[in-house]
N, CA, C and O of each residue as an XYZ file, in Angstrom:
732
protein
N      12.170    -70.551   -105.828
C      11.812    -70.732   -104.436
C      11.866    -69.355   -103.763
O      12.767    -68.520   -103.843
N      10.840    -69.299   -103.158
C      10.449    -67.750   -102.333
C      11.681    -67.864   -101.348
O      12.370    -68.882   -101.274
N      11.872    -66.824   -100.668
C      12.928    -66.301    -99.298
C      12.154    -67.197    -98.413
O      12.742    -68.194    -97.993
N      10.655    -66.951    -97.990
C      10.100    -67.649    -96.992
C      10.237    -69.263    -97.000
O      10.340    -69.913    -95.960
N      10.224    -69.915    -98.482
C      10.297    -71.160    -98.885
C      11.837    -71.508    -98.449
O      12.011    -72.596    -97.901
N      12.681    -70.868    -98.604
C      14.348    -71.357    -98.229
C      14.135    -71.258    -96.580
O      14.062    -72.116    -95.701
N      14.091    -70.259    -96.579
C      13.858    -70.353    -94.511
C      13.349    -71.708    -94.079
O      13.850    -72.564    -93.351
N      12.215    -71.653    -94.735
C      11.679    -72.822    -94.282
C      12.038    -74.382    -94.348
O      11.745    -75.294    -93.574
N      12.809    -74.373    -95.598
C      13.960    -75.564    -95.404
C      15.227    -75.587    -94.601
O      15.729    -76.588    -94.090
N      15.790    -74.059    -94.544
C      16.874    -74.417    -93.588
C      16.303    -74.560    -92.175
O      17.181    -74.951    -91.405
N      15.129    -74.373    -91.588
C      14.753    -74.612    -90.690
C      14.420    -75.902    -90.182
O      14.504    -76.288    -89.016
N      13.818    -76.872    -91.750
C      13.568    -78.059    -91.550
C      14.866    -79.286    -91.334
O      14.958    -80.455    -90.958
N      15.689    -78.273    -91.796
C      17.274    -79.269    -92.226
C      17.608    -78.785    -91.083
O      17.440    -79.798    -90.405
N      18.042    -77.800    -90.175
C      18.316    -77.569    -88.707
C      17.597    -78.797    -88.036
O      18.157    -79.841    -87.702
N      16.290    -78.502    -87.899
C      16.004    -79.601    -86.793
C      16.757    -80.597    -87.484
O      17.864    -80.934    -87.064
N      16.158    -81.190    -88.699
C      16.729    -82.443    -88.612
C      18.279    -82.728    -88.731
O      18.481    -83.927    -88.923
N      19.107    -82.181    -88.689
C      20.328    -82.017    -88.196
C      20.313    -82.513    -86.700
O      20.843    -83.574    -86.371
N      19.580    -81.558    -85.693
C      19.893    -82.248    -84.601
C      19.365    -83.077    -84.239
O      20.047    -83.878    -83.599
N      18.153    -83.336    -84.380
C      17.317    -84.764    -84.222
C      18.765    -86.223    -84.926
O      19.043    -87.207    -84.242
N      19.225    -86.030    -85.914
C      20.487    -86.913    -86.371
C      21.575    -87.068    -85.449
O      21.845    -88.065    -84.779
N      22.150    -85.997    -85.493
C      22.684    -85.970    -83.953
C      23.076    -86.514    -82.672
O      23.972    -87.222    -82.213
N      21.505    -85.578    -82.076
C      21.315    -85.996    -81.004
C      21.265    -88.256    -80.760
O      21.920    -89.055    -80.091
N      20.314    -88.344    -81.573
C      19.755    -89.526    -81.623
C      20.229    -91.136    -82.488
O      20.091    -92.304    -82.125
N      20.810    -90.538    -83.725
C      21.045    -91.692    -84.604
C      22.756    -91.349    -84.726
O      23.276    -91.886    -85.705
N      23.694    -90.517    -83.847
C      24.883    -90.771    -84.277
C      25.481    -91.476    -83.369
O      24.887    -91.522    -82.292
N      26.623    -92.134    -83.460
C      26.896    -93.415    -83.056
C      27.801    -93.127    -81.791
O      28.380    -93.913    -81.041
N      27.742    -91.826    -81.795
C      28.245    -91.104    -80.005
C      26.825    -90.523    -79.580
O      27.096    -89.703    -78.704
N      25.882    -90.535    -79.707
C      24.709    -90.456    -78.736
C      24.345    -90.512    -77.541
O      23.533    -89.922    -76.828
N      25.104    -91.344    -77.432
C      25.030    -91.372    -75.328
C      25.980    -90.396    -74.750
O      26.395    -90.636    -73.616
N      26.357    -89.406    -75.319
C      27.239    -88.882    -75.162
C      26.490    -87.315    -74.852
O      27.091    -86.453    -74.210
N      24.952    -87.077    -75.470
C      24.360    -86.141    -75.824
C      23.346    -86.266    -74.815
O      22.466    -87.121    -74.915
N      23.444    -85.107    -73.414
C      24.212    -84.515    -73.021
C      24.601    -86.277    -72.090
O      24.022    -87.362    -72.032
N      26.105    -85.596    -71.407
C      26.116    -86.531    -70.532
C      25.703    -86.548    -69.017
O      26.347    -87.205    -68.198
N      24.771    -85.914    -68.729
C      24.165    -86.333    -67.638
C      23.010    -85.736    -67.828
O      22.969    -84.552    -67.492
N      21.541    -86.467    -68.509
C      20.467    -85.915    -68.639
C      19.685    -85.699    -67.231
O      18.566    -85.186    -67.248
N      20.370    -86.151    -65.857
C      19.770    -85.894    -65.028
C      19.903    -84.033    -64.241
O      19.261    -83.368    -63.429
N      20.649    -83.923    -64.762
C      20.703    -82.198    -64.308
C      19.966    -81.243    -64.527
O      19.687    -80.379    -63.695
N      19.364    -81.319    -66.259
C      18.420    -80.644    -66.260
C      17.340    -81.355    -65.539
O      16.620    -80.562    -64.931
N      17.077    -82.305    -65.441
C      15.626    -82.635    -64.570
C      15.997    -82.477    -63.489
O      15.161    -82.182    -62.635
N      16.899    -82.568    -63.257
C      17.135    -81.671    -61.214
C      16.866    -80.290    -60.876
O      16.229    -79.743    -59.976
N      17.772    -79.754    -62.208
C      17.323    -78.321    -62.023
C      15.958    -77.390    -62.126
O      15.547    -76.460    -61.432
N      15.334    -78.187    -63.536
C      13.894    -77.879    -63.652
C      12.559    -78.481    -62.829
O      11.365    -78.209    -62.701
N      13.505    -79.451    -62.365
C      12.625    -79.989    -61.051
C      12.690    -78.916    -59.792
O      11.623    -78.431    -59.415
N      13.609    -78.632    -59.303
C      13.967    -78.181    -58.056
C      13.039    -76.589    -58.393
O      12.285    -76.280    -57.471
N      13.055    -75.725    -59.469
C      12.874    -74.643    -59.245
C      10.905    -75.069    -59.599
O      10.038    -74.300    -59.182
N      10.564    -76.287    -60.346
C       9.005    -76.336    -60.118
C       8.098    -76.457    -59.029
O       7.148    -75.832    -58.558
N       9.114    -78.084    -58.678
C       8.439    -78.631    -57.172
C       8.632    -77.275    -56.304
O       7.547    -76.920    -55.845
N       9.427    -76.636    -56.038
C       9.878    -75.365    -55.236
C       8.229    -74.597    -55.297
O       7.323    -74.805    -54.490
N       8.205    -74.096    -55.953
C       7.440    -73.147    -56.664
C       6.209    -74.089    -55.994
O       5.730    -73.597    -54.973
N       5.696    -75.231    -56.380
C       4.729    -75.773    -56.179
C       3.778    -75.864    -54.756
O       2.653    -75.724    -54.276
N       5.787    -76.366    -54.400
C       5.556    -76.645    -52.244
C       5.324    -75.181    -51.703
O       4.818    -74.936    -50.609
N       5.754    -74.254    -52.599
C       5.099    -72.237    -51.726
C       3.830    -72.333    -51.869
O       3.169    -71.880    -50.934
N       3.071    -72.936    -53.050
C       2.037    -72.654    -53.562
C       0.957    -73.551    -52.737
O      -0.061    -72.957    -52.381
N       1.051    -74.568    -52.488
C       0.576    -75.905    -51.170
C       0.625    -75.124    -49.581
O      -0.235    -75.274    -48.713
N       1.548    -74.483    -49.499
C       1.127    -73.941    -48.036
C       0.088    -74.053    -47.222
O      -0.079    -74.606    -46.135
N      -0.549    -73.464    -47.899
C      -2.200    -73.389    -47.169
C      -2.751    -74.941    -46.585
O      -3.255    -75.229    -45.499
N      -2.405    -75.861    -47.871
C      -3.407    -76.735    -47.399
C      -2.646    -77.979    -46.840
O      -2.880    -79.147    -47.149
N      -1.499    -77.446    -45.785
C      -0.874    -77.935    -44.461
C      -1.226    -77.328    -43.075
O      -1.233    -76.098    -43.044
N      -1.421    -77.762    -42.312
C      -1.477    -77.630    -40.867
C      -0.330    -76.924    -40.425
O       0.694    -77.589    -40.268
N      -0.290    -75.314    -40.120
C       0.486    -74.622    -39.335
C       1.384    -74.140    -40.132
O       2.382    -73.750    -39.525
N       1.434    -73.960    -41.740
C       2.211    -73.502    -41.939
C       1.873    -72.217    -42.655
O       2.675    -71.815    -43.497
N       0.628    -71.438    -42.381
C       0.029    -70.766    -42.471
C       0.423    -69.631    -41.563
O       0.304    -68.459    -41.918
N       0.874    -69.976    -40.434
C       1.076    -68.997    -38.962
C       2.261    -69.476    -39.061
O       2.874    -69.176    -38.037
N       2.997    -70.160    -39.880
C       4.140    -70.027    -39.093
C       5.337    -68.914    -40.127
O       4.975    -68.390    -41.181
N       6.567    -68.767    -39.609
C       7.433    -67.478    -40.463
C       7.449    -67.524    -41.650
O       6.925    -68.521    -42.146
N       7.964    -66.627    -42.455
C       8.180    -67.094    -43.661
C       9.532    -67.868    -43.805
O       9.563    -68.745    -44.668
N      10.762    -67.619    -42.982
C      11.508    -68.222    -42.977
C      11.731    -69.496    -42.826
O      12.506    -70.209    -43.463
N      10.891    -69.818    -41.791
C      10.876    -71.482    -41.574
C       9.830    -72.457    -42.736
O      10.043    -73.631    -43.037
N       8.738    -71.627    -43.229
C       8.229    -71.991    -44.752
C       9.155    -72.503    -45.548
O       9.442    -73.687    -45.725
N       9.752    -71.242    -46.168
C      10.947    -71.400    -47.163
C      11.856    -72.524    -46.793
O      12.217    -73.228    -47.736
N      12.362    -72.873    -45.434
C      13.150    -73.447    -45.082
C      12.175    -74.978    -45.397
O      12.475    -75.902    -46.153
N      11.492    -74.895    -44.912
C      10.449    -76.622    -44.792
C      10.285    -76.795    -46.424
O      10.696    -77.890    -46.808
N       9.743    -75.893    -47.519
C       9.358    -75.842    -48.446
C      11.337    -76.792    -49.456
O      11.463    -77.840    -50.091
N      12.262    -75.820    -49.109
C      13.344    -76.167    -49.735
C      13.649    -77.844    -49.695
O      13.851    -78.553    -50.681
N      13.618    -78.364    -47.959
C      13.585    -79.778    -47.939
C      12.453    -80.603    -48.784
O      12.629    -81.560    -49.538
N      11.561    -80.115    -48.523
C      10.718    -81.267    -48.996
C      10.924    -80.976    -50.551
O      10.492    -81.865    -51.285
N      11.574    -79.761    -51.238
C      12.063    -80.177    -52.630
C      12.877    -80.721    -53.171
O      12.887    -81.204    -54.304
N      13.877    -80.676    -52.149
C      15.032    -81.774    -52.272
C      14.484    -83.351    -52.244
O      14.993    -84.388    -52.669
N      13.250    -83.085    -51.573
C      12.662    -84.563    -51.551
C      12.426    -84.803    -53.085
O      13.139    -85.482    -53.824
N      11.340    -84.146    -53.405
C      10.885    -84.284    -54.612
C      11.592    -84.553    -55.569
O      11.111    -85.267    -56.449
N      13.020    -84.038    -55.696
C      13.986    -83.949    -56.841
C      14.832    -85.458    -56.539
O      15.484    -85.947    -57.462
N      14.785    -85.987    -55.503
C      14.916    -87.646    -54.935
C      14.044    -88.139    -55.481
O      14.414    -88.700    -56.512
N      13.028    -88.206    -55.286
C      11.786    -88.934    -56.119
C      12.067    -88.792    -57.636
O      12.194    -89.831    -58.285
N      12.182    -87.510    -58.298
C      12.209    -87.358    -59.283
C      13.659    -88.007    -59.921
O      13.497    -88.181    -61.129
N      14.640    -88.302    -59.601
C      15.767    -88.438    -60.492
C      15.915    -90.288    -59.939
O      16.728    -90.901    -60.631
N      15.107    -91.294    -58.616
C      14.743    -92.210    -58.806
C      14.446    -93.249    -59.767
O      14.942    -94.264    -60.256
N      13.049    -92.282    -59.828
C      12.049    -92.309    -61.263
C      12.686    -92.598    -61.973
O      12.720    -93.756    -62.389
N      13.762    -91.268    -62.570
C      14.335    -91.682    -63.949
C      15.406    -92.290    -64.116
O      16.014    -92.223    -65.185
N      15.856    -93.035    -63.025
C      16.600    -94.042    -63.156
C      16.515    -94.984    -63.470
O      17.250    -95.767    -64.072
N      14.945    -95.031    -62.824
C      14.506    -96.686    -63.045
C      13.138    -97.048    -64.376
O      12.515    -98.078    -64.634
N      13.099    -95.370    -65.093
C      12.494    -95.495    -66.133
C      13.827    -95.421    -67.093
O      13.608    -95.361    -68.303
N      14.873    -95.421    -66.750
C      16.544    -95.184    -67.413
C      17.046    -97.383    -67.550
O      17.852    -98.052    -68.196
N      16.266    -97.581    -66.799
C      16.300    -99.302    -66.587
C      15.654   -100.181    -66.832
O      15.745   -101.405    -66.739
N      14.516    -99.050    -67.378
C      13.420   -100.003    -68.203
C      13.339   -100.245    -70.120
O      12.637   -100.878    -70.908
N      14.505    -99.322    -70.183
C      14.502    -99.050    -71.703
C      16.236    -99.142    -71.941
O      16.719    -98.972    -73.061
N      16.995    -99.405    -70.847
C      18.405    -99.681    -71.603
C      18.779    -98.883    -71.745
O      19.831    -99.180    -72.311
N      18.733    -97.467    -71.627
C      18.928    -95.817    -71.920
C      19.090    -95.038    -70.771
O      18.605    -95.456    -69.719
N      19.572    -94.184    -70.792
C      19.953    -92.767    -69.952
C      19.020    -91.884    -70.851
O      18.205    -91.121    -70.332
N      19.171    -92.017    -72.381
C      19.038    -91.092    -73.183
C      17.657    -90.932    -74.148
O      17.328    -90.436    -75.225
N      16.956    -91.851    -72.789
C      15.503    -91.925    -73.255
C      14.276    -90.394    -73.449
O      13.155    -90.260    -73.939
N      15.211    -89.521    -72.796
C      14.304    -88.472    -72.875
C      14.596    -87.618    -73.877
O      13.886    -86.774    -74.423
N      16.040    -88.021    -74.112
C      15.917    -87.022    -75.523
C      15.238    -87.117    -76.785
O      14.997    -86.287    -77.662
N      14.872    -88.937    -76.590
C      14.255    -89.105    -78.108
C      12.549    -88.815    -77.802
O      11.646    -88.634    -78.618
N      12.511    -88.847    -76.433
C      10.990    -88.883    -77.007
C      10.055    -89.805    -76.338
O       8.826    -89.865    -76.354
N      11.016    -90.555    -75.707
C      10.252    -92.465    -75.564
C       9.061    -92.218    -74.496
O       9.536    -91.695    -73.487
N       7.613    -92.433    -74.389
C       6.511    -92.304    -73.968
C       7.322    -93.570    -72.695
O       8.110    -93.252    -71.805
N       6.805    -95.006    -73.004
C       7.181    -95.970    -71.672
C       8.266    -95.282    -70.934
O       8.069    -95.171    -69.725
N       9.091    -94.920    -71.286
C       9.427    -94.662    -69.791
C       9.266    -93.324    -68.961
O       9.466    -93.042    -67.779
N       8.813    -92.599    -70.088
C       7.968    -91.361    -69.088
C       6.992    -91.661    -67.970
O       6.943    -91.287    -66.798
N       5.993    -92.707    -68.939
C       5.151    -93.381    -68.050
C       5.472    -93.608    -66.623
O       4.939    -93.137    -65.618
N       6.621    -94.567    -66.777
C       7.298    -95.464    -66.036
C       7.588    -94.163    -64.585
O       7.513    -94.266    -63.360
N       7.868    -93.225    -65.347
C       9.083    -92.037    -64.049
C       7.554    -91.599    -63.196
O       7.474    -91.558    -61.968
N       6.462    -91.308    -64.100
C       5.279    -90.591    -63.846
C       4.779    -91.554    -62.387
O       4.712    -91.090    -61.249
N       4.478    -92.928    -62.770
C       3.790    -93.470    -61.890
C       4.814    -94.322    -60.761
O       4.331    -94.868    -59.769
N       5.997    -94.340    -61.010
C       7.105    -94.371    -59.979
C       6.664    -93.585    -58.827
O       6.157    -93.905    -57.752
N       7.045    -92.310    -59.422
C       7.323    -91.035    -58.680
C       5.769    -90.853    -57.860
O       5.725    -90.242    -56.793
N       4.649    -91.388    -58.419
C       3.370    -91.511    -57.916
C       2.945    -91.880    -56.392
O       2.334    -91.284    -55.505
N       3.677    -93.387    -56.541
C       3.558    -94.411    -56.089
C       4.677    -94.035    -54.850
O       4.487    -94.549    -53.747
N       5.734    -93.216    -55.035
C       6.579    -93.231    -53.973
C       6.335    -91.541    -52.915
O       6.904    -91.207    -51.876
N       5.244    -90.783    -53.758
C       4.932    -89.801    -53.230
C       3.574    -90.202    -52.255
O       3.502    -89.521    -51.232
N       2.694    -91.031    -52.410
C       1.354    -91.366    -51.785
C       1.966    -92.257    -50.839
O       1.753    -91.951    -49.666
N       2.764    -93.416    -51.062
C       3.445    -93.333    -49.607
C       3.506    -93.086    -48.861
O       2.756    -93.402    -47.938
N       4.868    -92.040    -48.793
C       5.615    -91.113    -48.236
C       4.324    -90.279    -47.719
O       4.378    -89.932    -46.540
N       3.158    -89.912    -48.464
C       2.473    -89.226    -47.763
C       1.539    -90.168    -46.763
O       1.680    -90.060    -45.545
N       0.801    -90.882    -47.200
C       0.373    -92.187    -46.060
C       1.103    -91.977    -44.641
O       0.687    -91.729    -43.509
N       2.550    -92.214    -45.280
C       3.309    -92.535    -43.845
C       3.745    -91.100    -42.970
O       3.888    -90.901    -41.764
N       3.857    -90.378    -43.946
C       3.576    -89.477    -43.132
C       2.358    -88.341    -42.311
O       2.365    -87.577    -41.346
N       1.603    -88.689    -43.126
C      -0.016    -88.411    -42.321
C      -0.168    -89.203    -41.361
O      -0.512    -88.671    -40.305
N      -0.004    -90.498    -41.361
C      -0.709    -91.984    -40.530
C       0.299    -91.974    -39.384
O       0.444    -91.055    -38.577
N       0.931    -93.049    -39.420
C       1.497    -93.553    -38.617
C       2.555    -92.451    -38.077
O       2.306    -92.175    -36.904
N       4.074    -91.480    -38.788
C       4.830    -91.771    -38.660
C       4.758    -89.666    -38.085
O       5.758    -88.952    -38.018
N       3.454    -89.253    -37.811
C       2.845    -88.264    -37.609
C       4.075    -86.584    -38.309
O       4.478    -85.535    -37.806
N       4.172    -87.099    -39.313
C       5.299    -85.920    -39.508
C       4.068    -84.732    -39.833
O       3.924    -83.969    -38.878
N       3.340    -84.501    -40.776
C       2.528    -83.569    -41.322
C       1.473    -83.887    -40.864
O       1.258    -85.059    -40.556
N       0.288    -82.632    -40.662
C      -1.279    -82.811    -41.300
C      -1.697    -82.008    -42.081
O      -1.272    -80.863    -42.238
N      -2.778    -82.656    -42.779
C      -3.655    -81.558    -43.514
C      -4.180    -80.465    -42.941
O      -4.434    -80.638    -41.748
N      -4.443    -79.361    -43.381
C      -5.835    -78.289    -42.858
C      -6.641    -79.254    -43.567
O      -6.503    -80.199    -44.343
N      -7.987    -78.291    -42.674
C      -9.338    -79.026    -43.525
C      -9.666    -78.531    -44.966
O     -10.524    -79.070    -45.666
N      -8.925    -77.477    -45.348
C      -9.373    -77.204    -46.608
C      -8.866    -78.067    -47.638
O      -9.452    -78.140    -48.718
N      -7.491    -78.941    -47.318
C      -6.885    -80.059    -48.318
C      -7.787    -81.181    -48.670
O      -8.320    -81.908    -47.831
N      -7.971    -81.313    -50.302
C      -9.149    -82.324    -50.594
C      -8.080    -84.032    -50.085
O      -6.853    -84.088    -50.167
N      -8.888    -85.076    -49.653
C      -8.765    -86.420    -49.517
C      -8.691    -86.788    -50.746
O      -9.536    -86.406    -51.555
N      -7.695    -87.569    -51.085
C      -8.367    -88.853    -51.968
C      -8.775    -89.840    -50.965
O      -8.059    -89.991    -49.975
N     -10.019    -90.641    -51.133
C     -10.476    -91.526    -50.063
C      -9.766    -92.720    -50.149
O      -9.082    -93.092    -49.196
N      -9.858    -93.446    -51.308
C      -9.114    -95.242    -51.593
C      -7.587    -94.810    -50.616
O      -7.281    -95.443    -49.606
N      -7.004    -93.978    -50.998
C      -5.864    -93.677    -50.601
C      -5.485    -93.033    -49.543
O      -4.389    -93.338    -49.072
N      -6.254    -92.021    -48.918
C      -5.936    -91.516    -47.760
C      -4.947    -90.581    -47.409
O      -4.399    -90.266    -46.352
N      -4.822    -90.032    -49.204
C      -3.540    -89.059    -48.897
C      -4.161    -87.412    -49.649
O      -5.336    -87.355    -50.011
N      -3.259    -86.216    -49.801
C      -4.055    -85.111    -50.340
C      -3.941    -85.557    -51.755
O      -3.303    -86.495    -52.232
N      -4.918    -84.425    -52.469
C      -5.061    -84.119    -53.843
C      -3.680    -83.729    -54.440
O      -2.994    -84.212    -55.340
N      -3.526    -82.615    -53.553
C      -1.995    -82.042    -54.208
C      -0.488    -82.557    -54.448
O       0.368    -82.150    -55.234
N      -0.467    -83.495    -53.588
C       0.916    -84.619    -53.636
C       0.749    -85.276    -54.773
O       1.786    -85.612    -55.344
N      -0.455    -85.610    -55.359
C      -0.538    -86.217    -56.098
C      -0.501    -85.574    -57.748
O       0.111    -85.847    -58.781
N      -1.317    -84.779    -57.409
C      -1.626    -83.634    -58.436
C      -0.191    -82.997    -58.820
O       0.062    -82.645    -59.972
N       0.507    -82.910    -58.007
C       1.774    -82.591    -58.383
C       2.795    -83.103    -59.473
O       3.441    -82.549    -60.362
N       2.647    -84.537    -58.973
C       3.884    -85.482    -59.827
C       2.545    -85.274    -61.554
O       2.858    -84.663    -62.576
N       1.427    -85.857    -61.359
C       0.703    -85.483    -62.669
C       0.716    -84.593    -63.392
O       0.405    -84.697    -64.579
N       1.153    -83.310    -62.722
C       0.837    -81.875    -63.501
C       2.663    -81.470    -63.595
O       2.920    -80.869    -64.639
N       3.564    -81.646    -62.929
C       5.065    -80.864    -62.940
C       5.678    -81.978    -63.904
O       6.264    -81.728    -64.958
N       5.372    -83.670    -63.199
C       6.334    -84.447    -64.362
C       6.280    -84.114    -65.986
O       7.317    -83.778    -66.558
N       5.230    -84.205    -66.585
C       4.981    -84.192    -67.945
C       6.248    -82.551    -68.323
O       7.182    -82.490    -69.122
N       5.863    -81.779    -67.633
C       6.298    -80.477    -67.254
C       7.974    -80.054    -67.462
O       8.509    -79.160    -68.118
N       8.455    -81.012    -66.682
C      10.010    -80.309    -66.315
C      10.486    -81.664    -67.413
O      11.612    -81.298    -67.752
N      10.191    -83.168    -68.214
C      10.888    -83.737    -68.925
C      10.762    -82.605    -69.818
O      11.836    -82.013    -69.914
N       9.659    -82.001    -70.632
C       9.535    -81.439    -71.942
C      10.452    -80.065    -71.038
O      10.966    -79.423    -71.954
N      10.664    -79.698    -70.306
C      11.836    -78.656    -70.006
C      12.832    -78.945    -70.877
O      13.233    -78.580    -71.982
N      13.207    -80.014    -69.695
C      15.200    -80.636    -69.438
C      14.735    -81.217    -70.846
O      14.477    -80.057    -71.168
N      14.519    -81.676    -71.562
C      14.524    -82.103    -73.066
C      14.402    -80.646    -74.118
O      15.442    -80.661    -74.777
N      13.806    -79.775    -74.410
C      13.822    -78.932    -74.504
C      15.432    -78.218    -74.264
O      16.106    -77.758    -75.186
N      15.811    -78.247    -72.954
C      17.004    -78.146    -72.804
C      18.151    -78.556    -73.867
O      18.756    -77.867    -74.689
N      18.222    -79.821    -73.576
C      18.879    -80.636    -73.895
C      18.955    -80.290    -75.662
O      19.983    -80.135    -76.320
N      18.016    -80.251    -75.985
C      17.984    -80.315    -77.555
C      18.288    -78.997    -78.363
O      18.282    -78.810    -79.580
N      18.624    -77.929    -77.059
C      18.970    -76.644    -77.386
C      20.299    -77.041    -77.460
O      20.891    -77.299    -78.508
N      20.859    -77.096    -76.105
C      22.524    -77.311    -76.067
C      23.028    -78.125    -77.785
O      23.845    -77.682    -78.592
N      22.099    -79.547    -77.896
C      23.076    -79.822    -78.938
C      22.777    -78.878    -80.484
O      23.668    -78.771    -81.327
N      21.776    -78.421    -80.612
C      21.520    -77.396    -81.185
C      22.997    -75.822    -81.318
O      23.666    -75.272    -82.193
N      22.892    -75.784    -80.551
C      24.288    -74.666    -80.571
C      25.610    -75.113    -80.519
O      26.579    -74.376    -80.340
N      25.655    -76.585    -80.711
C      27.178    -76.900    -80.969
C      27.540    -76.606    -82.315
O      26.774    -76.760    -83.267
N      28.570    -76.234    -82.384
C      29.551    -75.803    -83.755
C      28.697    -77.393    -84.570
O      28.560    -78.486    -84.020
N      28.203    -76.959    -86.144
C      28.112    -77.928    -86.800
C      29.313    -78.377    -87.436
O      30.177    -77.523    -87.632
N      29.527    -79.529    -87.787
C      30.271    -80.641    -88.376
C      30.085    -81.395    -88.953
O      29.955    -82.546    -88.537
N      29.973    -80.945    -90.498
C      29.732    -82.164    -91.439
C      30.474    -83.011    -91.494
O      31.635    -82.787    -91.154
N      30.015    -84.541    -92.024
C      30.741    -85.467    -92.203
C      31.370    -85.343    -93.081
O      32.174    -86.221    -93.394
């Protein structure tokens, strides 16, 4: 067996080490214990990033400081990271698991994706319509059926998929660098 050929098994026996681990050992729920942190954290610094990047296509926040931006931008990520750790509560309630993101499980990604959808077009409805908190500039595209922007929406579609494969990613590092322990 070549040098490159051994690498390449201890590489294959690493992962699957932690994939065992993480997933099929009989303290598993244990790995990590609060999978919601990394999705808070990799949430907070995306949506963040996202709501600077949306500026424009709000009403007045174009002229207004940068300070009070940053400041408006920070809340409404705290929003987002509400929406977001919701979601995965109640995609955490659809599968019996906390520890659904470490393995992988598609339904309840789904589940967080169109949660988090459904509670962002809302929130934006109600706050365009009735409850007059925000407006659009005219340069923000409509969705028409709905009546809310492109980008609220576009958001949870494009960051969710995004920050699970983070905080999982994460996650599968940490148990990755624990001291191994054979049985």
């Amino acid at each position: 067996m070549s040098k490159l050929e051994g690498n390449h098994q201890t590489e294959k026996g690493m992962i699957k080490r932690i994939f065992e681990e993480a997933i099929d050992s009989p303290e598993h729920r244990h790995n990590p214990r609060f999978p919601e942190l990394p999705l808070a954290g990799f949430g907070f610094l995306t949506h963040f990033l996202w709501e600077m990047l949306q500026v424009p296509w709000y009403s007045g926040m174009a002229e207004a400081s940068h300070a009070s931006v940053v400041w408006l931008c920070t809340r409404a990520t705290g929003g987002d990271v509400v929406i977001l750790l919701v979601s995965f509560w109640l995609a955490s309630v659809t599968c019996s698991n906390r520890q659904w993101l470490l393995r992988g499980d598609r339904k309840p990604a789904v589940v967080l994706i169109i949660t988090a959808l459904v509670v962002t077009v809302v929130l934006e409805w109600l706050a365009t319509g009735p409850l007059e908190r925000w407006t659009y500039a005219d340069s923000m595209p409509i969705i028409p059926l709905l009546d809310v922007g492109l980008t609220p929406v576009l958001q949870w579609l494009l960051l969710s998929p995004m920050i699970m494969w983070l905080a999982r990613r994460h996650m599968l590092g940490h148990i990755a660098l624990r001291p191994y322990k054979p049985s």
